[in-house]
C-alpha positions in Angstrom: 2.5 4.3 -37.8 0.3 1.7 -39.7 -1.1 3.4 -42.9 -4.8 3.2 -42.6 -7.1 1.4 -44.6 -10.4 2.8 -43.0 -12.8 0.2 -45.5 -10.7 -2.8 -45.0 -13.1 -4.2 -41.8 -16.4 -2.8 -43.5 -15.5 -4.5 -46.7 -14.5 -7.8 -45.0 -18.4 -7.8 -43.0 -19.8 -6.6 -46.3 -18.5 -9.2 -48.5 -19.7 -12.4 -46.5 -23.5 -10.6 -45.7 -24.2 -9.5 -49.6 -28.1 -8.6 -50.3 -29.1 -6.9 -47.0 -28.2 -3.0 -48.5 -30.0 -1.7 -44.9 -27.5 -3.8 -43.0 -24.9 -2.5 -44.9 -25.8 1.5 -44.7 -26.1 1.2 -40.9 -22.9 -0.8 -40.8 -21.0 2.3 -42.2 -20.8 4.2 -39.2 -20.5 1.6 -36.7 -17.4 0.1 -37.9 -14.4 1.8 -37.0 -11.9 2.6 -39.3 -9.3 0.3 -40.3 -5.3 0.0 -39.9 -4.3 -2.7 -41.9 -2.3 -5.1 -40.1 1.3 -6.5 -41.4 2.1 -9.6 -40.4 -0.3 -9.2 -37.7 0.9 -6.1 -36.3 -0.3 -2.7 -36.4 1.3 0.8 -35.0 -0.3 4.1 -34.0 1.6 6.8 -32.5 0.2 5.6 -28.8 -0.6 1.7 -29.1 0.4 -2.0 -31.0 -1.9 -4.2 -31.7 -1.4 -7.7 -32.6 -4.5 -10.1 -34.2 -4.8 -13.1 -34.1 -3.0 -15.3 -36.8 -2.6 -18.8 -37.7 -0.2 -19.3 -34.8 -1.8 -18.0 -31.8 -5.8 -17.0 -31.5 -5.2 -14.1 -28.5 -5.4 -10.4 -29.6 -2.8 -8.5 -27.7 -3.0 -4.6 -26.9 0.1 -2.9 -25.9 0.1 0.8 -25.0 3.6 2.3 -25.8 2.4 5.6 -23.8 1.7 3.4 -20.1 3.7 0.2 -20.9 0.3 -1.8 -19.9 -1.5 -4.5 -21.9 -4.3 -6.4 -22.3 -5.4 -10.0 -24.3 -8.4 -10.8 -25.5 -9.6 -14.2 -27.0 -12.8 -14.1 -28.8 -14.7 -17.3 -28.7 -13.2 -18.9 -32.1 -12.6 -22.6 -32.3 -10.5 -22.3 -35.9 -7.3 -20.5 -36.9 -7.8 -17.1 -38.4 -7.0 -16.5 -42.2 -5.5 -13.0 -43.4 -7.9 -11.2 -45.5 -6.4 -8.3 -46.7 -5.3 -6.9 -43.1 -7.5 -7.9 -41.1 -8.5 -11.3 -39.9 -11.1 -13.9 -40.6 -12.1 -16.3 -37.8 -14.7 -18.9 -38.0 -15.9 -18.9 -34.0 -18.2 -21.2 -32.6 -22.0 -22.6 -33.9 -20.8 -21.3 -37.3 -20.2 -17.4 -37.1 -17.7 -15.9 -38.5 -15.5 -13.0 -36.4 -13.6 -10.2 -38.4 -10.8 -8.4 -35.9 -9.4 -5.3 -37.2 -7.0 -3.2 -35.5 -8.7 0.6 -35.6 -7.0 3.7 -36.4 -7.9 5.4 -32.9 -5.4 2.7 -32.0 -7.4 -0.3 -30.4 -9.4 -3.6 -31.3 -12.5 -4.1 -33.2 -14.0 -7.7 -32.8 -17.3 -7.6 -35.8 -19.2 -11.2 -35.4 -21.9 -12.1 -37.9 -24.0 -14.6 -36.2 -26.0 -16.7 -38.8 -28.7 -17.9 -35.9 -30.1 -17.1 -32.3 -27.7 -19.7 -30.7 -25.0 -18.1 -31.9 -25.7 -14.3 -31.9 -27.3 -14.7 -28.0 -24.1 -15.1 -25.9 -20.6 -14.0 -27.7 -18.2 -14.3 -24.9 -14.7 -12.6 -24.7 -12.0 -14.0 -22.4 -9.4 -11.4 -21.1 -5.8 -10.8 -19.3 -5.8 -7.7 -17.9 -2.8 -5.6 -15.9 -2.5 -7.0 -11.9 -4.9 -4.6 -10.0 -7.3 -3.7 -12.2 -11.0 -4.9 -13.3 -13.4 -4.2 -15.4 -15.9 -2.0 -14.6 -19.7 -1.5 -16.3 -21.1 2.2 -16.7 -24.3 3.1 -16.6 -24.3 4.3 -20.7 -23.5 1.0 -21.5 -19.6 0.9 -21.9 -17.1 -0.8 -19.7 -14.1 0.9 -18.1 -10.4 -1.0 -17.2 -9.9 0.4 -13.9 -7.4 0.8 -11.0 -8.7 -1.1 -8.1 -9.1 0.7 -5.4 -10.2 4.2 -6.2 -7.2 6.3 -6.9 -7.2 7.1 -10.3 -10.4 8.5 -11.5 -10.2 8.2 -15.4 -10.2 4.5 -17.1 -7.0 2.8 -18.7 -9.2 1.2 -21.2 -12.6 1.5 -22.4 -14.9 -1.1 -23.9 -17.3 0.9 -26.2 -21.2 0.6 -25.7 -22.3 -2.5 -27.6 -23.8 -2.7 -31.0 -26.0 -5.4 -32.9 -27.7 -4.9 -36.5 -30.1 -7.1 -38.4 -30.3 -7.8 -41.3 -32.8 -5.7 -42.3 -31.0 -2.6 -40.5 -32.6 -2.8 -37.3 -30.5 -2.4 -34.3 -30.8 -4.9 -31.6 -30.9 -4.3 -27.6 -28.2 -5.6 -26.5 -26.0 -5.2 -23.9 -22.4 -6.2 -21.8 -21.8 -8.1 -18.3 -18.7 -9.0 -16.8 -17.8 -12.1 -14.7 -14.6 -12.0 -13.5 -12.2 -11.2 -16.7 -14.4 -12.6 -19.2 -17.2 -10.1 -21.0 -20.0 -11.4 -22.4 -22.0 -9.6 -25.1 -26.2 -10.6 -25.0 -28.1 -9.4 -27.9 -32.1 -9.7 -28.0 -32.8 -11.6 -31.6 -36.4 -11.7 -31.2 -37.9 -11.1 -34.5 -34.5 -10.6 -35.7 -33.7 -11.2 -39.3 -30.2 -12.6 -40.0 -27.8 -12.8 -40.1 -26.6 -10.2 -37.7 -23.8 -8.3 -37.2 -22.5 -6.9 -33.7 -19.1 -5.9 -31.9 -17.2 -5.5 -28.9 -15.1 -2.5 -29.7 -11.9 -1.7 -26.9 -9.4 1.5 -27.1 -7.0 2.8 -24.5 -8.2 6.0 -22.5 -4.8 7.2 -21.2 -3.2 6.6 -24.3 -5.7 8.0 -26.6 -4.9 11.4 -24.2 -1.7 11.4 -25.0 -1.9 11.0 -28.6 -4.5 13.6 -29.2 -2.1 16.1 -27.0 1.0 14.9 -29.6 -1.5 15.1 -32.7 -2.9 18.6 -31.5 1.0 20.1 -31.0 2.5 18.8 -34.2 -0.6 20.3 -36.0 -0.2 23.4 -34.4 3.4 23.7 -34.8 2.8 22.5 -38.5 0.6 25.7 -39.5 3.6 27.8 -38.6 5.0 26.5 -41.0 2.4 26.2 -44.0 -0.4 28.5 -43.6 -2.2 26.9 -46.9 -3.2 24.4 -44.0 -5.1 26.6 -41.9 -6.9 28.2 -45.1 -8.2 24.4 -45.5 -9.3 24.1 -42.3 -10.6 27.7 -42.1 -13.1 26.3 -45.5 -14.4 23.7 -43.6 -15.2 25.9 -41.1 -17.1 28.2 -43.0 -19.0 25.9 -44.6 -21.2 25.6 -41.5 -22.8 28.5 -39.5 -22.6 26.7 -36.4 -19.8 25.8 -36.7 -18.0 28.8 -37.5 -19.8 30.7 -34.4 -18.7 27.9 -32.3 -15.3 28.6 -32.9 -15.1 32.2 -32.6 -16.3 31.9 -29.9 -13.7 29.2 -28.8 -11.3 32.2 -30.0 -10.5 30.7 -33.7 -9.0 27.3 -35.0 -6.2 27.8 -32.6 -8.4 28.4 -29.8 -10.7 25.4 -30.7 -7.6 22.9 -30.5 -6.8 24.2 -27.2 -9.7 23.9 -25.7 -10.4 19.9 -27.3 -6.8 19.4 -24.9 -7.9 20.8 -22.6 -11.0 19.2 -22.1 -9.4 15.9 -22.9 -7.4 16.2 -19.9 -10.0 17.4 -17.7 -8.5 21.0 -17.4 -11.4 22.5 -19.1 -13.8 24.6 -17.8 -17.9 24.2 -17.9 -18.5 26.7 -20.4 -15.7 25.3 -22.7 -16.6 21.7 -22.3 -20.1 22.9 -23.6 -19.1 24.7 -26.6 -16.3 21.7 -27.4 -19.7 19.4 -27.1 -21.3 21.5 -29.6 -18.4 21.6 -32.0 -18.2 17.5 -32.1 -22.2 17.5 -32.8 -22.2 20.0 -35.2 -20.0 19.2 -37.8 -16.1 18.9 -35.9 -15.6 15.2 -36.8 -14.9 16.4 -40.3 -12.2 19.4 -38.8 -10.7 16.7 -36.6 -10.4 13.8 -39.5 -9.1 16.5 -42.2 -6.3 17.5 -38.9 -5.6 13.9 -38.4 -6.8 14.3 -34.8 -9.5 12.0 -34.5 -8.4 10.6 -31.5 -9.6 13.5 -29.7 -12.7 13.4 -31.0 -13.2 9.4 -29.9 -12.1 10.8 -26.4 -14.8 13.8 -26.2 -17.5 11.5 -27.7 -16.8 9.3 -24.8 -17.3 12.3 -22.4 
């Protein structure tokens, strides 16, 4: 697996927009983590991604749990230049695209758009596996699906879209899809810029399978050293909520469970409830500290 580097994107935005310290506040949270590519490339325990390099402008997505993949090609008319893992792209009208391969094991595409032109209509050209399409929702994201109705859970998903001015403010902004290509719209009126916005894809069905694997080996790990679970036990008691959440979820053990179970859609209503409540109130923090944030990208998307 690709050893993460979760400022490596945020740094490479923050560094070409310096003096806008509101943009910068609201940009820690939207970027995703980083893994920082090698020679292009970079591993989780479910996916490869390559960027785009000097040779060849196409990100590619391969899911080692399904065998399927998708390209993307952002809208750049230059070759991208390494900058310290991720890569550097100077697009059309100007703008400059940073693509960063994330640590929940997918692409992040972060355009700065200097003017309106530019920041109106970023489009993204895709290959996608034969008999599939993709698919808007009605929270904003957009699902890869099968054609045809059979499987009901997405291959891929296309994160809701993003924009922030330069002052802070987040911009509507919005996704369509004509045929393979995606097009991201954002609304820059009285906009200050520049401003910064993302197309963000991850694989579903691989993301399920990797927070199954992270969940057993943590579990089979606390066998093993139980100073583990007395860390996790601390930041559990360090909230209320949190701690009634999951007793009630029938302890640390029982919590992990139940985040499987609802990833896989075997959970009931009551537990998919109380799982809810343990991401809102605190469980991001559990699930980074147990190297399981996968799951908690998968329940968010829930």
């Amino acid at each position: 697996m690709t050893p993460a580097n979760p400022q490596a994107g945020l740094n490479a935005v923050t560094q070409r927009t310096p003096g806008h310290p509101a943009q910068a506040a609201a940009l820690q949270t939207a970027i995703e983590p980083t893994l920082v590519a090698t020679a292009s490339l970079a591993a989780t325990d479910h996916s490869l991604t390559a960027l785009p390099d000097a040779t060849d402008p196409t990100i590619t997505l391969l899911s080692t749990a399904t065998g399927q993949i998708v390209t993307i090609k952002p809208d750049a008319k230059k070759k991208p230049v390494d900058a310290g893992g991720v890569e550097v792209t100077n697009a059309s009208g100007g703008e400059q695209q940073i693509t960063e391969a994330t640590a929940k094991g997918g692409v992040q595409v972060i355009t700065i758009s200097q003017n309106a032109k530019t920041a109106r209509k970023i489009r993204f050209t895709t290959t996608i596996p034969d008999g599939t399409g993709w698919v808007p929702q009605s929270n904003g994201q957009i699902y890869l699906m099968p054609k045809g109705g059979g499987q009901p859970d997405p291959i891929m998903v296309l994160a809701a879209p993003w924009a922030v001015d330069a002052n802070g403010v987040s911009l509507p902004t919005s996704y369509t899809v004509k045929g393979k290509t995606i097009i991201q719209t954002i609304d820059t009126k009285g906009a200050a810029f520049p401003i910064v916005s993302d197309p963000d894809w991850w694989w579903w069905t691989a993301t399920i399978a990797g927070c199954t694997i992270a969940v057993g080996t943590f579990l089979t790990g606390i066998l093993k050293a139980p100073a583990i679970l007395a860390k996790a036990q601390s930041i559990i008691n360090s909230s209320r909520t949190l701690t009634n959440i999951v007793n009630q979820l029938g302890g640390i053990k029982g919590t992990l469970n139940a985040i499987v179970a609802m990833a896989t859609k075997k959970a009931n209503p009551t537990v998919v409830a109380l799982v809810k409540n343990f991401v809102n109130t605190g469980g991001k923090m559990l699930m980074d500290a147990l190297s399981i944030g996968s799951c908690y990208q998968l329940i968010k998307a829930m």
